[in-house]
Backbone as CSV, one residue per row, in Angstrom:
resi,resn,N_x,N_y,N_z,CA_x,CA_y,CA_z,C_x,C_y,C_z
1,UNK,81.486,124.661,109.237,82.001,125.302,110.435,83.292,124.602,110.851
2,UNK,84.537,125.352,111.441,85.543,124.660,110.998,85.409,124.824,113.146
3,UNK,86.262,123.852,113.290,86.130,123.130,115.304,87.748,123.258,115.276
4,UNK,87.988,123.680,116.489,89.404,123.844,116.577,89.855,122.405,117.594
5,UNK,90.356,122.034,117.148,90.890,120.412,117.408,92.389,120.135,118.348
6,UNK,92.053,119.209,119.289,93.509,119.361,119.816,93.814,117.859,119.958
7,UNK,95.001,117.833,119.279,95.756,115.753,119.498,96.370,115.718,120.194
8,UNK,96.625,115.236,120.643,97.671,115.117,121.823,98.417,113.556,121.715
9,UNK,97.327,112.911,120.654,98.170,111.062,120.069,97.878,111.470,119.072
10,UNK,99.261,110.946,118.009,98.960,110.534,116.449,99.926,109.216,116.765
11,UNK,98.803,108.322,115.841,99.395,106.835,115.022,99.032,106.980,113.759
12,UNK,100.375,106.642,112.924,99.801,106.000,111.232,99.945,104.931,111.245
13,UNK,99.564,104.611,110.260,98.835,103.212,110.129,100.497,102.878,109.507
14,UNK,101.037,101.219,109.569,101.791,101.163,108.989,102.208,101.393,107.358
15,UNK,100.996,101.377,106.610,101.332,101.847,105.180,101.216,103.096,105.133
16,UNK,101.206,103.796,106.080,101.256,105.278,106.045,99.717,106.111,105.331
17,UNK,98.687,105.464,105.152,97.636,106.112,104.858,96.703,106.489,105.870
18,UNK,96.972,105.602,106.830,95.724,106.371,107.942,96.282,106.653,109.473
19,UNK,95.792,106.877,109.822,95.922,107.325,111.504,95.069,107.475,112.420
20,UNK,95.143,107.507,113.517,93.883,107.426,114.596,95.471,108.444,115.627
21,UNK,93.853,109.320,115.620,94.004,110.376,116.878,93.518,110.426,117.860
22,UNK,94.223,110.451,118.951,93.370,110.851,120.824,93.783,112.055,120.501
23,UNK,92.406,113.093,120.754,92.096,114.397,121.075,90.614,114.519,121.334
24,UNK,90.310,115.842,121.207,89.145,116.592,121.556,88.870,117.781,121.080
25,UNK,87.680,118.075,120.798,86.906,119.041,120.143,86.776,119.647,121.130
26,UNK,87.420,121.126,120.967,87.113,122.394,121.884,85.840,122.961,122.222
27,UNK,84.832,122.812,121.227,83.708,123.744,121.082,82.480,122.784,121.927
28,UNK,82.772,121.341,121.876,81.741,120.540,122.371,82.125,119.546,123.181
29,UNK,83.689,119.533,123.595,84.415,118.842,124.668,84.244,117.203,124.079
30,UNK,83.970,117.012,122.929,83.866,115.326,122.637,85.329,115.096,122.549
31,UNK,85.769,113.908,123.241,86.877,113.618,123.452,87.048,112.040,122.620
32,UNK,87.875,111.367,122.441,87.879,109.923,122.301,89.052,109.754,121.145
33,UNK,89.133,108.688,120.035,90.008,108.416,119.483,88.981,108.144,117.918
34,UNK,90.017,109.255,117.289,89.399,109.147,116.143,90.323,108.651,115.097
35,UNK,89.748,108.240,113.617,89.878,107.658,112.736,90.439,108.484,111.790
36,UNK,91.339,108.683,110.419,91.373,109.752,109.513,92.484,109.069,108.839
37,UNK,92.078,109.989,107.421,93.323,109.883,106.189,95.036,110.004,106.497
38,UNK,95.336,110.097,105.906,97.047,110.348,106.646,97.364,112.029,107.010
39,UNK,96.749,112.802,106.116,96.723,113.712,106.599,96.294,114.392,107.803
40,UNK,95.348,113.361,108.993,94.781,113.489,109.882,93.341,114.598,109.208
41,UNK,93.256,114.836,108.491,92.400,116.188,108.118,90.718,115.635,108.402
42,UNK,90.283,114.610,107.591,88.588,114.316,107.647,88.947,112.845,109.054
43,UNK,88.851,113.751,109.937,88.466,112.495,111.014,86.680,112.072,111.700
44,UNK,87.116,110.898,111.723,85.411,110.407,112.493,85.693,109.912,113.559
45,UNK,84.841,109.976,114.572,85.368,109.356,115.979,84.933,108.212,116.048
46,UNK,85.425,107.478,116.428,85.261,105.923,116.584,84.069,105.810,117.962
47,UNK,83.556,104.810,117.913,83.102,104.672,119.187,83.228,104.297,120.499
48,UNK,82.304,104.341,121.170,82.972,104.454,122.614,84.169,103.177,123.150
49,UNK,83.231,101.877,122.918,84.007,100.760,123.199,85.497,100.680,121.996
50,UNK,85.526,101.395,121.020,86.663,101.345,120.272,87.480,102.341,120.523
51,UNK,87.259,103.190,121.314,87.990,104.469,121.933,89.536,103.977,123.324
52,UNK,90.251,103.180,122.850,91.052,102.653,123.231,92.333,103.399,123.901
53,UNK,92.963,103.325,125.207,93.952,104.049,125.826,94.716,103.421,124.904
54,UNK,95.842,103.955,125.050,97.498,103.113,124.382,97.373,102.722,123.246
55,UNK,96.313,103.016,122.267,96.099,102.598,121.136,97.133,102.574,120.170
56,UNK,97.694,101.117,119.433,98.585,101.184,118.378,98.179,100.440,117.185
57,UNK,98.202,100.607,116.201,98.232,100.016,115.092,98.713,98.243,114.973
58,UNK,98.232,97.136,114.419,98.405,95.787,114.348,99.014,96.279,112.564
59,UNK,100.167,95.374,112.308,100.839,95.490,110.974,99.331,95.406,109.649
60,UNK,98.393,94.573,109.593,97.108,94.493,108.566,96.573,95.836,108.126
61,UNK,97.025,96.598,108.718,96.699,98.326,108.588,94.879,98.365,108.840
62,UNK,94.295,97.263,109.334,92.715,97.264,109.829,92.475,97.037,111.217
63,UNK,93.421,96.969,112.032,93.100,97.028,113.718,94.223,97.537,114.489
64,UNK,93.494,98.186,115.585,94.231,98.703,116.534,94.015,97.373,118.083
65,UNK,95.126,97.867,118.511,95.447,97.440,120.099,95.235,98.184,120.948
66,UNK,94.679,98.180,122.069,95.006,99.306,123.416,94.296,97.990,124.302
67,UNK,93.844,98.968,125.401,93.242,99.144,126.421,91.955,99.634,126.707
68,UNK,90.629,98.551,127.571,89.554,99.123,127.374,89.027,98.514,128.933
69,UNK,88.776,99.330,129.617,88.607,98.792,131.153,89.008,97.948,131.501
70,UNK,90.884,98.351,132.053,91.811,97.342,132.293,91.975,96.450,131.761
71,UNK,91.190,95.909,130.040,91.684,94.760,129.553,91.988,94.962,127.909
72,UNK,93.111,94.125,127.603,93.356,94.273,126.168,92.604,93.957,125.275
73,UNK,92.591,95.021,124.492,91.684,94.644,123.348,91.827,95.241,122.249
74,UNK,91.841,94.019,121.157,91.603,94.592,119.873,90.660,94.967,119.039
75,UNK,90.866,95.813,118.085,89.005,95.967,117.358,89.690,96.789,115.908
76,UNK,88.546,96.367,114.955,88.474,96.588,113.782,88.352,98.076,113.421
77,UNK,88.929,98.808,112.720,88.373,100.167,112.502,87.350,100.152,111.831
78,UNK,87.595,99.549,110.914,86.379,100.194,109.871,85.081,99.449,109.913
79,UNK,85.099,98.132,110.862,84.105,97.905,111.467,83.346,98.086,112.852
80,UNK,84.688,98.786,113.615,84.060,98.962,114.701,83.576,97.673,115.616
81,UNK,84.442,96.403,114.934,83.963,95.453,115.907,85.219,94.936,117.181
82,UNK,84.882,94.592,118.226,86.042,94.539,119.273,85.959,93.034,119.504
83,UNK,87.119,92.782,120.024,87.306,91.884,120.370,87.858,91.778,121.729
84,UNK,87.979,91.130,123.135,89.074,91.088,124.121,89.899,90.194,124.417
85,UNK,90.888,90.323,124.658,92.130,89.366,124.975,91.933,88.745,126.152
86,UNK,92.040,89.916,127.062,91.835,89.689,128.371,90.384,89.936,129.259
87,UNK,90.145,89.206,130.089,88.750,90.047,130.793,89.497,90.206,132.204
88,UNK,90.651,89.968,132.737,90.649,90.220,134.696,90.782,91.259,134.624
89,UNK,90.831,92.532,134.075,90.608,93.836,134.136,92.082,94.349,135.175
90,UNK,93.114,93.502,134.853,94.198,94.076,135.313,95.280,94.567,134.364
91,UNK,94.839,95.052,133.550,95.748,95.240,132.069,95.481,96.960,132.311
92,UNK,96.814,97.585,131.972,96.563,98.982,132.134,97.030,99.505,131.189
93,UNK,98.419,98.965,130.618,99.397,99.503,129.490,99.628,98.533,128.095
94,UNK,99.240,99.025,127.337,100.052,97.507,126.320,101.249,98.527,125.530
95,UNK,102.148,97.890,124.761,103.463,98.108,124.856,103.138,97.466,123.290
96,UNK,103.935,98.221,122.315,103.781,97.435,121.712,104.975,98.083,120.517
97,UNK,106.264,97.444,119.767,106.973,97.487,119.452,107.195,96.910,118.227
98,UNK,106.990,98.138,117.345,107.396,97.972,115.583,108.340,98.653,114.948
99,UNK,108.602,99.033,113.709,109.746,99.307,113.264,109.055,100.777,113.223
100,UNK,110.903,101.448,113.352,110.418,102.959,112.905,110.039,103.643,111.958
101,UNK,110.336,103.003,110.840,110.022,103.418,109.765,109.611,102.115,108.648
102,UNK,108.386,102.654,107.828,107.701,101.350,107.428,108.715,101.725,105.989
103,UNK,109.154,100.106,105.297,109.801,99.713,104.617,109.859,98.435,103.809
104,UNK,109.227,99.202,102.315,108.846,97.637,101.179,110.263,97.901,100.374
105,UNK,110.675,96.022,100.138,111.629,96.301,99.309,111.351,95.867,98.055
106,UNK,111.818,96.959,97.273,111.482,97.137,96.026,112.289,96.425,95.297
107,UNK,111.783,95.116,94.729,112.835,94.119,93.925,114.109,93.620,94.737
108,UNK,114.196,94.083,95.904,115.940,93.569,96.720,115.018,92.565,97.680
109,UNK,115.701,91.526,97.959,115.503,90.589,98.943,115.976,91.104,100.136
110,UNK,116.567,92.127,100.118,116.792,92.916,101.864,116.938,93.770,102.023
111,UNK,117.053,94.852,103.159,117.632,96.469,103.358,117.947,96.625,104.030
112,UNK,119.367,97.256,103.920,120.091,97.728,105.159,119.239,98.766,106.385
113,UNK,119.586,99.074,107.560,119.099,100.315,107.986,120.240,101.413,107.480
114,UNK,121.223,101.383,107.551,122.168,102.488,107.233,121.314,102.878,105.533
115,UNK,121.233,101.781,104.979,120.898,102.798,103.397,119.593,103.334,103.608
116,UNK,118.612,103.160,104.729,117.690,103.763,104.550,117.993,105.028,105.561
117,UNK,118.391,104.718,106.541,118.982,106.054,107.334,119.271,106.883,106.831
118,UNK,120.179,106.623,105.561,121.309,107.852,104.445,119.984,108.286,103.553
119,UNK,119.235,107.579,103.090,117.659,108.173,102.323,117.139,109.182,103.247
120,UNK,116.720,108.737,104.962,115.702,110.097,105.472,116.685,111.207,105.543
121,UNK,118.511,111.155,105.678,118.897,112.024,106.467,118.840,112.850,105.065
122,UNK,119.102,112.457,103.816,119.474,112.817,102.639,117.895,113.568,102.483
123,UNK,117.481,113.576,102.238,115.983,114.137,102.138,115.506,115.095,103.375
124,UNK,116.002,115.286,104.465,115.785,116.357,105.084,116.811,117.313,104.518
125,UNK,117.476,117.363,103.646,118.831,118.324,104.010,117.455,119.120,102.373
C-alpha cells in the first residue's frame, strides 16, 4: 500500500548515501524524523527520543545533532542510541555549519572552489 508522504526537511548524509527526513504520513498522521537511502525512497522512522528538531548530520555519516526538550543532543542512527550535551533545557536551535558540497580529492592534495563550481555549473547545462 503506497502512503502519501509529506517532507518538509531533507538532510544527506555527508557521503551522500543517506538522509533523514522531518515529515508525516497523511493516512495515519505519524509525524517525526525518519531515516532512508539517498533516494529518500525506503524510510523508517526513528524513534521518539531520536526524533530531533534542527536535526543535522555530524561529518562520521552515523549521527545526527538537533534538539530534544530544549537540550542538545546527539544520537546514533543506526543505533538509536542518544546521548545529551546539555540538560538546562534552554537550548532551542543548534546551528550547525558545513560545506556545501561534499568533496574527496582524488589523488590532488587540494581543491579549488572555483574548479568545483565550473564542474556543478558545467553539468547542469
Amino acid at each position: 500500500m503506497n502512503h502519501r508522504f509529506f517532507a518538509y526537511r531533507i538532510r544527506w548524509s555527508p557521503n551522500g548515501k543517506r538522509t533523514i527526513v522531518r515529515g508525516a504520513v497523511e493516512e495515519n498522521g505519524m509525524e517525526g524524523l525518519f531515516l532512508g537511502d539517498a533516494p529518500a525512497r525506503n524510510l523508517i522512522r526513528l524513534n521518539d527520543e531520536v526524533s530531533l528538531g534542527g536535526a543535522e548530520w555530524l561529518p562520521d555519516n552515523k549521527h545526527i545533532v538537533g534538539t530534544s526538550g530544549r537540550n542538545v543532543v546527539v544520537a546514533n542512527v543506526d543505533t538509536q542510541e542518544v546521548q545529551h550535551l546539555t540538560d538546562d533545557g534552554q537550548s532551542v536551535f543548534v546551528f550547525w555549519h558545513d560545506a556545501p558540497l561534499a568533496v574527496e580529492s582524488v589523488g590532488k592534495l587540494s581543491t579549488s572552489w572555483g574548479a568545483i563550481k565550473g564542474q556543478v555549473i558545467d553539468s547542469a547545462k
